[in-house]
Every structure is written in C-alpha cells, then in structure tokens.
N, C-alpha and C positions, 0 to 999 in steps of 0.2 A: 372436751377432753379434760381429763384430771390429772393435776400435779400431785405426785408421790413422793413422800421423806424415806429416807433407809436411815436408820441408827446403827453402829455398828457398839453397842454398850461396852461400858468399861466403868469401875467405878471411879477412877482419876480422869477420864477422859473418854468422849464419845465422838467417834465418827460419824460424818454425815455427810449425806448427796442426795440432791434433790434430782427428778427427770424434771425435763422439760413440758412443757404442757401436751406434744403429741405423743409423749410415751415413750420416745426412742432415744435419747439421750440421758446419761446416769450422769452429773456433774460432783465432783466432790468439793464441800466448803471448808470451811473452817472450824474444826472439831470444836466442840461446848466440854468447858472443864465440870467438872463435879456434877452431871448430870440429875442426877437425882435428888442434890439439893435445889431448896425454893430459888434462887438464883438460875441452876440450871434449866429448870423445870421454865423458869419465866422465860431464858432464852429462847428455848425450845419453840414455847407457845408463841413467844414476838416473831421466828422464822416463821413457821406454821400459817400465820396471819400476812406475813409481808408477803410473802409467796405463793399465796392459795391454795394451803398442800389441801389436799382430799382426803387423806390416807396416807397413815402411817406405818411402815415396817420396822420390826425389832429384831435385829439376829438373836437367832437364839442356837446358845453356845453349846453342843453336842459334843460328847468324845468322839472319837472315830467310830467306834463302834455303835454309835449313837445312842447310847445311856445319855442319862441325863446328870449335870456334875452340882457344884456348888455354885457355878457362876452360871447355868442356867436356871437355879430358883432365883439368882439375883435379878437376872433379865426379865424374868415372869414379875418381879416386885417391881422392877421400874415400869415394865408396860401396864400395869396396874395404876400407879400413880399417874401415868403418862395418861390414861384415861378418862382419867378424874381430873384432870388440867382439860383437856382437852374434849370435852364434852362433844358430841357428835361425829368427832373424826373418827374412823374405823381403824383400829390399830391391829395390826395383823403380826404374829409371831411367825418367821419365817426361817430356818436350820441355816447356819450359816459355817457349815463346816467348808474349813479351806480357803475361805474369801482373804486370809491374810495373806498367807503363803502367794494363792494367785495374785492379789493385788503387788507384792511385791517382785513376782516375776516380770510385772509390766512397767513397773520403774513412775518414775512422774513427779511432778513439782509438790502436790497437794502432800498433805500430812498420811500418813500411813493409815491411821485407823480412816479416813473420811475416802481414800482408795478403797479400803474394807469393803464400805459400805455401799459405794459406786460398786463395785462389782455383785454385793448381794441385791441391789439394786435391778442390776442390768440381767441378774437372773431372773428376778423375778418378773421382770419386763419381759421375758423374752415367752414365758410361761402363759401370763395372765396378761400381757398388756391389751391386746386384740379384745379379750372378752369385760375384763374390768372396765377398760378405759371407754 
C-alpha cells in the first residue's frame, strides 16, 4: 500500500494530512509555515521521507465556477518546485473547491487549513484509493 500527502496551499501557511498506509484514513498534522520557501520546501521533503509518502496532492484553488484565479497559478508554482524537491514522487493537482467550508462544518482539534487537506485527502481516497493504492 502507499502513503499519500494532501497540501492544502497558502502562501503563509500550508495544510497537511497524510493517509495511512491502507488508504483509508486522512489524518491532519501540523501545517508547514511559508511553504514554498527552502525551509518549507525541506520540511516538506523531511515529512515526505519520515513517512513514506508515495504521492503527493496539491489543491488547487478554483472559483466556484471553476475558472482558474491568481492563487491557482500560485499552487501550479509550488507543485512545480514541490517536484523538483521531491524528485520521483508523483505530485498530482487535485480541485479543491469547498474543502474549507466542509472541513469547518466538521469542527476538530487540528489546525484549519491541515482539516482542509484531510478532507481533500479523503476525497481523493475515496475516488482513486482502490485503483492507485
């Protein structure tokens, strides 16, 4: 089975949750400040490695109507660099409308944006877990 990252991007602050090894649990951690700086970007990679992530997800931040805004070129520039850190890990851009909103309808101890990403997480689990994993 493979371990999965969610990011949930921001440029002050990134969410994150990692699944568990059989694919069915989204856990959220402790959000990485300034992500897309060389400090971030190391954090990132040090998770990545303690973890065994396989693959990586990036929300990518859609209006409602699903144009694309100014914070999703930014999310395409991090997953860029996140690629280039992270040499063979498959980093997948995945629409991440709403993950806030819902993760706040479900309340919880973890920080906001790393619920974000649990929940973009557990979508995508729920879609591709069976055949990716």
């Amino acid at each position: 089975m493979t371990r999965v990252l969610a990011l949930d991007h921001g440029s002050s602050l990134c969410g994150v949750a990692v699944s568990d090894p059989s694919g069915t649990i989204a856990t959220p951690l402790e959000p990485v400040r300034t992500p897309s700086s060389k400090a971030g970007l190391g954090q990132l990679e040090s998770l990545c490695n303690e973890r065994a992530v396989e693959r990586v997800i990036v929300g990518l931040p859609l209006s409602l109507a699903g144009a694309e805004t100014a914070q999703t070129e930014e999310a395409r520039k991090f997953a860029d660099r996140l690629r280039q850190r992270l040499r063979g890990v498959p980093i997948e851009l995945v629409d991440e409308r709403l993950t806030t909103a819902e993760a706040n309808s479900r309340g919880g101890e973890a920080a906001e944006d790393s619920r974000a990403a649990a929940v973009l997480l557990e979508r995508w689990l729920e879609i591709n877990g069976s055949t990716e994993l």
